[in-house]
C-alpha positions in Angstrom: 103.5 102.6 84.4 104.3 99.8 86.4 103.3 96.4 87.6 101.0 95.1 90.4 99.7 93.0 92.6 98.1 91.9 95.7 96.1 89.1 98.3 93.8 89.6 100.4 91.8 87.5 102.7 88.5 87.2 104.1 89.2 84.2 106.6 91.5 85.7 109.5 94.5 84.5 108.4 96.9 86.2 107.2 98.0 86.8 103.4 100.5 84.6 101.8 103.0 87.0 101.2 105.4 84.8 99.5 102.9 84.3 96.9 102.7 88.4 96.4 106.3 88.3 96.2 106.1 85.5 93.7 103.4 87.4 91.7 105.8 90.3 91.9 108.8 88.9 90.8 107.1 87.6 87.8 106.2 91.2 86.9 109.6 92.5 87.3 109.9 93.4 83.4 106.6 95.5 83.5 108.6 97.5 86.3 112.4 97.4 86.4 113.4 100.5 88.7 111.6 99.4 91.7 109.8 96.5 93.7 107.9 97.3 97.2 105.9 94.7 99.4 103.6 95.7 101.7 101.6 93.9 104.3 98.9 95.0 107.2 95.9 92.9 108.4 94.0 90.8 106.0 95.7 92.7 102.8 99.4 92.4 101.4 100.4 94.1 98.3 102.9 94.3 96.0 104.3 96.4 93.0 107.0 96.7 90.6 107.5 100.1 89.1 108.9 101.7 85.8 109.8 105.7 86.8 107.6 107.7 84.3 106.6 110.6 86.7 108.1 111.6 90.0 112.0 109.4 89.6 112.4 109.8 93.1 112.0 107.6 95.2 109.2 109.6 97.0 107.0 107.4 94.4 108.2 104.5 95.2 105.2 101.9 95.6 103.3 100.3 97.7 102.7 104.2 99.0 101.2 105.0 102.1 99.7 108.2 103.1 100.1 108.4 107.2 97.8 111.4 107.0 94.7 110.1 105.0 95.6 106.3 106.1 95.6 104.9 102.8 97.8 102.3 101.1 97.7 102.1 97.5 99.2 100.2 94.4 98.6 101.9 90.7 99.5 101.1 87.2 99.3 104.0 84.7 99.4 107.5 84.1 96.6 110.1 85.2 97.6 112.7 82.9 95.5 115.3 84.4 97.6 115.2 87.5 98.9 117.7 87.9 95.7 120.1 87.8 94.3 117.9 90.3 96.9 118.2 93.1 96.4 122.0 92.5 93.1 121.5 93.3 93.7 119.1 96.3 95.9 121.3 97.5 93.3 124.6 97.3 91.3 121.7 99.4 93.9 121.8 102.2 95.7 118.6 101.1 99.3 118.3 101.7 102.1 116.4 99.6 104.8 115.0 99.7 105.9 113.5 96.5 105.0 115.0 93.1 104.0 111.5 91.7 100.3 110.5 90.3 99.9 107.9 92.8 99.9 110.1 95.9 97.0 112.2 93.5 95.0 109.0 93.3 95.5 108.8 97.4 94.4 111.8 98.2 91.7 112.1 95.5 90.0 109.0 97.0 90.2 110.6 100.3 88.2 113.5 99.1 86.0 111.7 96.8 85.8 108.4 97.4 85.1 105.9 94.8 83.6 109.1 92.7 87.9 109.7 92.0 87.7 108.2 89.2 85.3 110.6 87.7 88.4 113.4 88.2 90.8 110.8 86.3 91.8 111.5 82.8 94.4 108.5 81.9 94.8 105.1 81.6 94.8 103.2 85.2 94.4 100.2 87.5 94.8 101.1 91.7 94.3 98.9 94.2 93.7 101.4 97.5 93.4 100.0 101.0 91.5 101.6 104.0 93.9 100.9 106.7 91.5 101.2 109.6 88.6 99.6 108.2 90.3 96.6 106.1 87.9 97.9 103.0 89.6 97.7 99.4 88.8 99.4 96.2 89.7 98.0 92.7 89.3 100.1 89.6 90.1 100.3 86.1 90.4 103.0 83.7 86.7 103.4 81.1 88.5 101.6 77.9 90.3 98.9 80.0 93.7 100.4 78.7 95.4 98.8 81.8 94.6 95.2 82.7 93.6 93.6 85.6 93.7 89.8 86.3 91.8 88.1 89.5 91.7 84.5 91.2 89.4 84.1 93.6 90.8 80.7 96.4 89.6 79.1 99.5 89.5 82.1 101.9 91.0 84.8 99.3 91.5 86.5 96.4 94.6 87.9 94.7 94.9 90.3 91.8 97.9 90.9 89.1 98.3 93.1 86.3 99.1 90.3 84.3 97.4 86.6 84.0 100.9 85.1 84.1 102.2 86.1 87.6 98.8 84.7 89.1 99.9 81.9 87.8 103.4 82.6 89.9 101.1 83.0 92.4 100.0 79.4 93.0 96.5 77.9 93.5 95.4 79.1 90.4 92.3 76.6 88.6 93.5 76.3 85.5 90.8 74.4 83.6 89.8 75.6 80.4 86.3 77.9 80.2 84.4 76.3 77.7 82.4 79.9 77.0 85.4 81.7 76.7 86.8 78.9 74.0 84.1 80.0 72.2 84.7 83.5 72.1 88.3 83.0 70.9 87.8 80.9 68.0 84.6 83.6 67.3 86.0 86.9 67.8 89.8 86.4 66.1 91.0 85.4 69.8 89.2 88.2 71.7 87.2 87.0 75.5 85.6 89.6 77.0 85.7 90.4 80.5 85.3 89.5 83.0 86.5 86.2 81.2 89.5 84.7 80.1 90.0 81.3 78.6 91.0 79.9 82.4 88.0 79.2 84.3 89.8 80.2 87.2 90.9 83.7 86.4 89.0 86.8 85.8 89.4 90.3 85.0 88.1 93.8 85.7 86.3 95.3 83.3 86.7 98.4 81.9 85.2 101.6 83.8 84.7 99.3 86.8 85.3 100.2 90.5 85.3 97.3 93.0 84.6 98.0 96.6 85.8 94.7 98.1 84.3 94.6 102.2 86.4 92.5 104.5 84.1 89.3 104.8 84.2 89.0 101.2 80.9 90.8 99.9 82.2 93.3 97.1 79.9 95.9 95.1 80.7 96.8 91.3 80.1 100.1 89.6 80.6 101.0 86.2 81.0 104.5 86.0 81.5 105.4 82.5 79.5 104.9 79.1 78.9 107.6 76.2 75.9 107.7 74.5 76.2 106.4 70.7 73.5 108.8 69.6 73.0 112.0 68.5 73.2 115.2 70.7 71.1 118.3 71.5 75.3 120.5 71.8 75.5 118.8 68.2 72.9 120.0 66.2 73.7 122.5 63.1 77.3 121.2 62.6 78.3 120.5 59.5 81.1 117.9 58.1 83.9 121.6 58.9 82.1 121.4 62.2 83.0 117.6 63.3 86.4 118.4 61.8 87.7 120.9 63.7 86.2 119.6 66.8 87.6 116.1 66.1 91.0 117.8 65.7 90.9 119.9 68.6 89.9 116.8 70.6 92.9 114.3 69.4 94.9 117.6 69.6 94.1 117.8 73.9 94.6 114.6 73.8 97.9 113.7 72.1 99.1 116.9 74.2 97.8 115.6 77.3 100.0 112.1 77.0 103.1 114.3 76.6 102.9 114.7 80.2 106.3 113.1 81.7 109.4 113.0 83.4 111.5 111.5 80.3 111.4 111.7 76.8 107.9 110.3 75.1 108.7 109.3 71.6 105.9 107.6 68.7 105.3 104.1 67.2 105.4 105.7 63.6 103.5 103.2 61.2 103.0 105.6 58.6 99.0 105.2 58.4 96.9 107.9 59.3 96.2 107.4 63.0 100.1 107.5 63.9 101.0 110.2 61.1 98.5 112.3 62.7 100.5 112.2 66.0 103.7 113.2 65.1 101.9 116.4 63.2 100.2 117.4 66.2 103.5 116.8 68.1 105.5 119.2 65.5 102.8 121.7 65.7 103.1 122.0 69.1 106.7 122.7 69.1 108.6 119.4 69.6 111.7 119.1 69.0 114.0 115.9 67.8 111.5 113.5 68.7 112.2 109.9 68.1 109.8 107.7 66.3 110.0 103.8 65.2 109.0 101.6 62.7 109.6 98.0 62.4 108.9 96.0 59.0 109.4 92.1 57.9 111.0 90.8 55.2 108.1 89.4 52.1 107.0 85.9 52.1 104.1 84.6 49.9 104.2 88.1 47.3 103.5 89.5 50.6 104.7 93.0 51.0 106.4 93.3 55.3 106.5 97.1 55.1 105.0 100.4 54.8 108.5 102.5 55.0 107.7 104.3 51.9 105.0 106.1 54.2 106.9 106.3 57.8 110.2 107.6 56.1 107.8 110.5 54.1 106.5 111.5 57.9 109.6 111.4 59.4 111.4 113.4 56.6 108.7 115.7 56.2 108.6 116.4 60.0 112.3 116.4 61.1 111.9 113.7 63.3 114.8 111.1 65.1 113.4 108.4 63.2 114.6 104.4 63.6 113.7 101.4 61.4 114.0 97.9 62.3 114.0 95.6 59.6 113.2 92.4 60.5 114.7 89.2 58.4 112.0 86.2 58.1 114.2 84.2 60.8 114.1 86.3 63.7 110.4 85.8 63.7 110.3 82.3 64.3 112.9 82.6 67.1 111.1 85.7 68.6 107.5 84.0 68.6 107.8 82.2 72.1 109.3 85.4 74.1 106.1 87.1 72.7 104.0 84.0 73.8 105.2 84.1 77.1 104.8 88.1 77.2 100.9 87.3 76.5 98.6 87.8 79.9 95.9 85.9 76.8 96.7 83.7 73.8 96.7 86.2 70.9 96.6 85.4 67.4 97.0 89.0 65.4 100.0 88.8 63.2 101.5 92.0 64.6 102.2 90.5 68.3 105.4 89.2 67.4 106.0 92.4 65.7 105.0 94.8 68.6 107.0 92.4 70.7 110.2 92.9 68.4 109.2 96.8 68.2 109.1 97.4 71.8 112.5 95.6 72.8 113.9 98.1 70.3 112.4 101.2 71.6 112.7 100.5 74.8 117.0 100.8 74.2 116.2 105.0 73.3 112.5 105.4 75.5 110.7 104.8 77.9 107.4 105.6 76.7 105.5 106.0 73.5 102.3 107.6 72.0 100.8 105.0 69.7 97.9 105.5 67.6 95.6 102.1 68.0 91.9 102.3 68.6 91.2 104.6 65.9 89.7 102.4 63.6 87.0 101.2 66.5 86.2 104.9 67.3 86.6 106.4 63.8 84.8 103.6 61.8 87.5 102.2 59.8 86.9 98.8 59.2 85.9 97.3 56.3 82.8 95.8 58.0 81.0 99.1 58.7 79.4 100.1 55.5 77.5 96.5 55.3 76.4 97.4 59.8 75.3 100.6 58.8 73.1 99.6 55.7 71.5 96.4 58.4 68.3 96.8 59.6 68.0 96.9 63.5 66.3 94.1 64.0 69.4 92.2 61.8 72.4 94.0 63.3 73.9 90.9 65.7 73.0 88.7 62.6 74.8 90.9 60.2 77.5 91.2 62.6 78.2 88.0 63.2 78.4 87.7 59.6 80.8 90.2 59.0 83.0 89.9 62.2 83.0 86.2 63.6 85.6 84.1 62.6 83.7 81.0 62.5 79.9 79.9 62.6 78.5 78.4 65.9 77.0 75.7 63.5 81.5 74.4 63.0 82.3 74.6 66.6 80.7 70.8 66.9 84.0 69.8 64.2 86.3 71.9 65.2 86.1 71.3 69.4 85.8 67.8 71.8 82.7 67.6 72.8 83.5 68.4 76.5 84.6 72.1 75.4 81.3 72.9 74.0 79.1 75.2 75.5 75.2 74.5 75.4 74.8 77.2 73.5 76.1 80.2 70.9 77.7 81.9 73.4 79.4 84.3 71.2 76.1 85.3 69.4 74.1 85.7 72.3 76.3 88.3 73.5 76.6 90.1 71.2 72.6 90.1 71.2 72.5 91.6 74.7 75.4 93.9 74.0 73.4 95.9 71.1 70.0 95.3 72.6 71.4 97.7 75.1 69.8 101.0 75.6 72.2 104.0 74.1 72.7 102.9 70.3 71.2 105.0 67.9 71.8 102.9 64.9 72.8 99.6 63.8 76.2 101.3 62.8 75.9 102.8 66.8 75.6 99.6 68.0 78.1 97.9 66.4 81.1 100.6 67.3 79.8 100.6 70.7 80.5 96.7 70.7 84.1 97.2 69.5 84.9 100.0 71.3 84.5 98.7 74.6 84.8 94.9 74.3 86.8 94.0 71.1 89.2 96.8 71.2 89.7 96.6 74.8 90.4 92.5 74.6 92.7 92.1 71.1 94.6 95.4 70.5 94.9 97.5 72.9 95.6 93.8 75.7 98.1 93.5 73.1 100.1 96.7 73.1 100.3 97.3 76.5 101.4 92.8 76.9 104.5 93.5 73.9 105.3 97.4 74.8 104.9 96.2 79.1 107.6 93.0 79.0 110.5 95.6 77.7 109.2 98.4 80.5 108.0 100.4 78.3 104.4 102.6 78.6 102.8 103.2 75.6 100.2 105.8 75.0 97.1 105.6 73.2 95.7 109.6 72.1 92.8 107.9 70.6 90.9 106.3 73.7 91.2 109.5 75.4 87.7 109.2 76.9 87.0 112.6 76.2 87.7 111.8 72.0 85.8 108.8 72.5 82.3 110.7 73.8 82.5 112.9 70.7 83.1 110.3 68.4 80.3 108.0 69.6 78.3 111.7 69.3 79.7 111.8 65.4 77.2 111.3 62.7 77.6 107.7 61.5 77.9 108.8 57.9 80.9 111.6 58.7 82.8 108.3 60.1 81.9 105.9 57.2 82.7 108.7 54.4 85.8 108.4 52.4 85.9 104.2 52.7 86.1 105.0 56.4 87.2 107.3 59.4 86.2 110.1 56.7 85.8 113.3 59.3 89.5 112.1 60.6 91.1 111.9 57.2 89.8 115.4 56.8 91.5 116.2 60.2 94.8 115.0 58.3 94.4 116.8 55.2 94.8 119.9 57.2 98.5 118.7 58.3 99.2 115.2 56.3 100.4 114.7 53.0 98.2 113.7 50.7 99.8 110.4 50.0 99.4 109.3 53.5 95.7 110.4 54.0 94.3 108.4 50.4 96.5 105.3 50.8 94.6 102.4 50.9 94.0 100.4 54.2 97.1 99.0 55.8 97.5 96.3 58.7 100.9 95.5 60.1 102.4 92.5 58.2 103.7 89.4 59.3 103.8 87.4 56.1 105.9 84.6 58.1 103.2 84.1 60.7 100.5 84.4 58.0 101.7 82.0 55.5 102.8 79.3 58.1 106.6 80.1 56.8 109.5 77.2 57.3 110.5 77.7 61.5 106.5 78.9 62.7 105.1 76.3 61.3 107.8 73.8 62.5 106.5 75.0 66.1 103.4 74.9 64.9 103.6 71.2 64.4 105.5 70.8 67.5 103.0 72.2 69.9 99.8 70.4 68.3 101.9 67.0 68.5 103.0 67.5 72.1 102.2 65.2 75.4 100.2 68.1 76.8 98.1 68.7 73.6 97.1 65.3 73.4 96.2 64.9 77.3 94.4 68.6 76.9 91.7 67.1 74.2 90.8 70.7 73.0 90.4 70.0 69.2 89.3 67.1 67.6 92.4 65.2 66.0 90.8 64.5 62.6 90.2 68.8 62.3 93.8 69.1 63.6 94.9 66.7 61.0 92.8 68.3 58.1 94.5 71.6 59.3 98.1 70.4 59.0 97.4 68.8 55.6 97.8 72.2 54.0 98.5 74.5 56.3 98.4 77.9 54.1 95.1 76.7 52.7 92.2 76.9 55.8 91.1 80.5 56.5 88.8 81.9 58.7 85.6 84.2 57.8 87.8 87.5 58.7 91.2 85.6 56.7 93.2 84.5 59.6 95.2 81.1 58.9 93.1 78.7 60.7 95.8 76.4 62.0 97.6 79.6 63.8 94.1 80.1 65.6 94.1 76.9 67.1 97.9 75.9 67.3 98.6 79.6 68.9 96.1 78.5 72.0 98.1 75.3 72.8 101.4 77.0 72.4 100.2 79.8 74.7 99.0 77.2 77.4 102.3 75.5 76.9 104.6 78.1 76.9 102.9 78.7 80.4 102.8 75.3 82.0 99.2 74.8 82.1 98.6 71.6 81.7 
């Protein structure tokens, strides 16, 4: 996994390569063994890498294939790799590296933009036709690995993160008053192609971008299951969607052992993480290293779940490492995990990822992790209430049970500059589940999580914290291929058992029991959630600065109301209100966005 980035320009001049060195630079802890620049034409490109697969420096990147006369820059790992050079090769394709990226080049070579259809993995490329100037952007189909864009007079650059497009230069900065809305709806989530910058974009998910040299580009999205029921389906029972469930997230945690060094596992000691180190000891691995991290109480609070990642780690023989973390450290750790943030993100557990990952990255350089499950599996508390909704009800009901905030208190809560015309968070979720390919309300709903939420607040997160210590975490449970059979999963199988019922029958085949039936957990921060002593200090601090005050975001008499009693204002979903809004300024802050 790596870092990368690139210009290219559509009005015969040449690119700014100083700004893709720039943009680079600032990406250097996303890829600390390696930095290339490249430059030809209308097109520079530049990467930073972190030596997963292939440590020589036959991978090095930018890579350029003399014989197909293709220059490329890629983030991720195509875990089907090596299968597909075998088959390149049967097509008369030579190699000379053993690395992913020189599959991508070749596989586009054979394929074209229909590659990505061969790719299992997470990914981002940028590939460049040398002799025709043409350039083809595409993401992986659950937006796993990020990809920012600016578009300036005569150009446009990319980055893997929002930050070094800022390093870049040129960058319009002003604040999207749509995208506002979506964060202080959707517990800090914008969905692509938006972020809160009006002048930065991103990729979506399952997208490829055929850029032409004048300018004129093409999208395709090229991947989207079917939330309904199937004809292969029909006559399995709950044992059925069981095993297959389990021989799905079996292929898959398998497949994302693929690697040149160790992989190791962010060991929570829920389900979705337990499961992974099972499957891992059942298919013969030996001494590997998993990590939990925990935070000491605040508010009656409990900070950890050790009880269950030391049972799984006994049980299963594993290297296992806890970081404790005291109540201090959090406060002092908060801005490093600000400025590690491509978007302002208010979960809890970023500070705690953030804290994980500088850890784990001292014994590994990669991880399986087990986010994403809930979205695909159902796990939510909100589910039940979608499934029992009437069609014609389900955005209604959803913004009832998901949004953090009525459309109806934006008009208190933001200047009136920063309002959209309209409920732009409700509308789309209307045209998300008015979509064609949702079966049920319940469909409909997972769909929308699955490919927006998820893709914008967890998984952005985990690959923003695990990415600044150059370290590549896994995620078993977007494999594409699990995903299409659980959008294929009867709704009730999912919602049995309080939630993600046919995977806690999975478990019960290799989980102790204790682990399986524990109630929900979410990873604590009680510091950041009760507004503890130091945060709430730079709480204060951020809301009462220069830039704040010239900004006009909030309104000062809701800021003020907010600060009165800090532990006191909650959002619909529970999230401490005054984090929400104070987390956005310290975020623009913290990045010099003024």
């Amino acid at each position: 996994m790596c870092g990368l980035s690139g210009e290219i320009r559509f009005d015969d001049r040449r690119p700014d390569v100083a700004a893709v060195e720039r943009m680079t630079d600032r990406l250097a802890a996303r890829g600390p063994d390696g930095r290339g620049i490249w430059s030809q034409g209308a097109v520079a490109l530049g990467h930073r890498r972190l030596k997963i697969i292939d440590l020589s420096e036959r991978g090095a990147q930018p890579m350029t294939d003399t014989e197909t006369r293709l220059t490329g820059v890629f983030n991720g790992c195509v875990y089907n790799y090596q299968e597909l050079r075998a088959e390149l090769r049967a097509l008369g394709h030579r190699f000379f590296s053993t690395s992913d990226t020189e599959v991508i080049l070749k596989a586009y070579q054979q394929w074209g933009t229909d590659c990505v259809d061969h790719f299992i993995g997470m990914f981002v490329f940028a590939i460049v036709e040398n002799d025709t100037g043409r350039v083809v952007l595409a993401r992986d189909r659950l937006g796993i690995k990020p990809l920012y864009l600016a578009h300036g007079p005569g150009h446009l650059r990319f980055a893997s993160t929002l930050p070094a497009l800022l390093a870049g230069g040129g960058v319009d900065t002003s604040l999207d008053p749509v995208a506002l809305h979506q964060y202080l709806s959707w517990h800090a989530t914008v969905a692509a192609p938006r972020t809160v910058l009006a002048g930065v974009r991103k990729l979506p998910p399952a997208t490829v971008r055929v850029i032409e040299p004048d300018g004129t580009y093409r999208d395709r999205c090229y991947w989207q299951p079917s939330y309904t029921r199937r004809a292969e389906h029909a006559g399995m029972d709950a044992g059925d969607w069981r095993d297959a469930v389990l021989d799905a997230l079996r292929t898959a945690v398998r497949r994302r052992m693929v690697a040149d060094v160790p992989v190791g596992v962010l060991l929570s000691g829920g389900l979705d993480s337990s499961l992974i180190v099972a499957l891992l000891a059942e298919e013969g691995q030996k001494d590997l290293a998993t990590f939990s991290v925990g935070f000491e109480s605040e508010g009656g609070e409990e900070g950890d779940e050790f009880a269950y990642s030391d049972l799984i780690a006994r049980r299963y023989g594993t290297d296992h490492h806890q970081l404790m973390v005291p109540s201090d450290r959090v406060s002092t750790a908060l801005d490093a995990a600000v400025a590690a943030m491509s978007e302002p993100m208010i979960s809890h557990d970023v500070v705690a990822f953030h804290l994980l990952s500088e850890q784990v990255s001292k014994e590994v350089s990669v991880v399986q992790s087990g986010q994403g499950a809930d979205e695909v599996f159902a796990g939510y508390r909100w589910y039940p209430e979608m499934a029992a909704v009437e069609r014609e009800r389900e955005p209604e009901t959803y913004a009832e049970v998901y949004f953090d905030r009525p459309h109806a208190d934006f008009a208190r809560i933001l200047q009136p500059d920063m309002l959209p015309d309209h409920d732009a968070s409700s509308r789309f979720v209307h045209e998300h589940m008015a979509a064609p390919g949702a079966q049920t309300a319940l469909d409909a709903a997972l769909r929308l999580d699955t490919h927006v939420m998820l893709v914008d607040d967890p998984v952005k997160r985990v690959d923003n914290m695990t990415m600044d210590w150059g370290l590549e975490a896994r995620v078993p449970f977007l494999d594409h291929q699990l995903v299409e059979l659980a959008a294929a999963c009867p709704p009730e199988l999912k919602l049995a058992q309080g939630g993600k019922g046919v995977l806690k029958d999975a478990g019960r085949a290799l989980l102790p029991r204790e682990v399986v039936d524990r109630p929900k957990g979410y990873f604590p921060v009680p510091a950041i959630r009760h507004m503890a002593g130091p945060v709430l200090e730079r709480v204060r601090e951020a809301l009462a600065a220069p830039a704040a005050k010239s900004r006009g975001v909030f309104r000062d008499e809701y800021v003020a109301e907010l600060l009165a009693a800090p532990d006191v204002h909650r959002t619909k979903r529970g999230a401490n209100a005054l984090w929400h809004v104070a987390l956005l300024e310290i975020w623009l802050q913290t990045h010099n966005i003024n």
